[in-house]
N, C-alpha and C positions, 0 to 999 in steps of 0.2 A: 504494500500500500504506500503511495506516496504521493508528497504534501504536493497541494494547489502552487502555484505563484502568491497569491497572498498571501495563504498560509505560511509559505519560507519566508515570505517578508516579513511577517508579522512574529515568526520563531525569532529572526533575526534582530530587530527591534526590542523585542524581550530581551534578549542575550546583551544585549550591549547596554541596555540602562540597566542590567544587572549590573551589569562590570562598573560601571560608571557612579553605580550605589555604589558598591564596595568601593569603590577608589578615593568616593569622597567622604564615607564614613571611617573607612583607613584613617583619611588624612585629619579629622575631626579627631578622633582617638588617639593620634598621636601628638597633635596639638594639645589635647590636654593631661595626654603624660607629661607632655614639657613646664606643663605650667605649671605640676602635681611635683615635679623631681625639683622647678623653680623655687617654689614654693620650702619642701623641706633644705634642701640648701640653702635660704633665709634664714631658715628655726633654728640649724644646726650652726649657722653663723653667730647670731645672737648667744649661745652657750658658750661661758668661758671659758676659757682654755687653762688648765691648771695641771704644772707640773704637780705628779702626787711622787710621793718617796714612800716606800711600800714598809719601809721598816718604821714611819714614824702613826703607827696605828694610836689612835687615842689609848690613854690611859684610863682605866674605868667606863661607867658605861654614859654615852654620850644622850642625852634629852633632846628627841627629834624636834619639840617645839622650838630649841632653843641655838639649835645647833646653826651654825654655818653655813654656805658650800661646800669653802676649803674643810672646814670639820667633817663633813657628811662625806665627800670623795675619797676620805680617809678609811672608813670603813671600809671591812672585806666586804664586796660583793656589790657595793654602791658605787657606780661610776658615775662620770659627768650628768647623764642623761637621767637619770634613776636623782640625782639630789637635786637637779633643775625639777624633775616633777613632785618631790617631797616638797621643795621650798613652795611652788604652787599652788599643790593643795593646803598645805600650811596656812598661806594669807588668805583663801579662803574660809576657814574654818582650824583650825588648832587640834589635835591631835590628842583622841580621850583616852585610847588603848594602846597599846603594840599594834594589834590585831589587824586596826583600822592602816597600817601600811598594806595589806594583800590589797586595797583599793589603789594603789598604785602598779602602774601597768611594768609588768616584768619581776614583779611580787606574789611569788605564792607560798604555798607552805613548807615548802624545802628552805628558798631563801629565808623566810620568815624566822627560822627555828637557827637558823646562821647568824642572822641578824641580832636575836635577842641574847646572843653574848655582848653586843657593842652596845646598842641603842637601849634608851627606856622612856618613859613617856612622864614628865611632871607639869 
C-alpha cells in the first residue's frame, strides 16, 4: 500500500516541524541549564573561602547558635557549604535541639550522631 502525493507531503511536513520542535525545545533546555549552572556559580561565589587547618578542631563542644563560620568549618564533617546553610537557618529561627540540624540539607542520622561529639545547642 502506498501513500497518495498528499499524503507524502503531509508525512513530510509532520516530520520536519517535529524536528524543528525538538530543535527549538533543545535549545530552550539548554538555555536554561545555563542560567541554572549561572545561577549556582553566583551562590557558590558568594560562600567564603576559608583556609581550615584540620588539626585545629575546636576544643569542647561548640553551641551551633552561637558559633561562627570559621568555628563551624572547623568541625569534622561540616564544610563550607553545610555552615553557610547552618548560619541560614540560624537567622531565621535559632536552634532548640541537636536534632533540629537533620533539617539541614546533607544532614542525617549518620552525620548527626558524628556531629554530636563537637556541637550542642544553648
Amino acid at each position: 500500500m502506498w501513500f497518495t502525493k498528499e499524503e507524502r507531503i503531509g508525512l513530510l511536513l509532520i516530520g520536519v516541524s517535529m524536528l524543528v520542535g525538538g530543535v527549538v525545545l533543545n535549545k530552550k533546555e539548554e538555555a536554561g541549564l545555563r542560567n541554572l549552572k549561572d545561577s549556582a556559580i553566583e551562590v557558590l561565589e558568594e560562600v567564603p573561602s576559608v583556609e581550615v587547618e584540620n588539626d585545629k578542631i575546636p576544643k569542647g563542644k561548640l553551641n551551633i547558635n552561637s558559633a561562627s563560620f570559621e568555628e563551624l568549618v572547623k568541625v569534622p564533617g561540616i564544610g563550607p557549604k553545610t555552615a553557610s546553610l547552618i548560619l541560614e537557618r540560624r537567622q531565621r529561627e535559632k536552634f532548640k535541639s541537636i536534632e533540629e540540624l537533620k533539617e539541614i540539607k546533607g544532614i542525617g542520622d549518620k552525620k548527626l550522631q558524628k556531629l554530636k561529639e563537637y556541637v550542642e545547642v544553648k
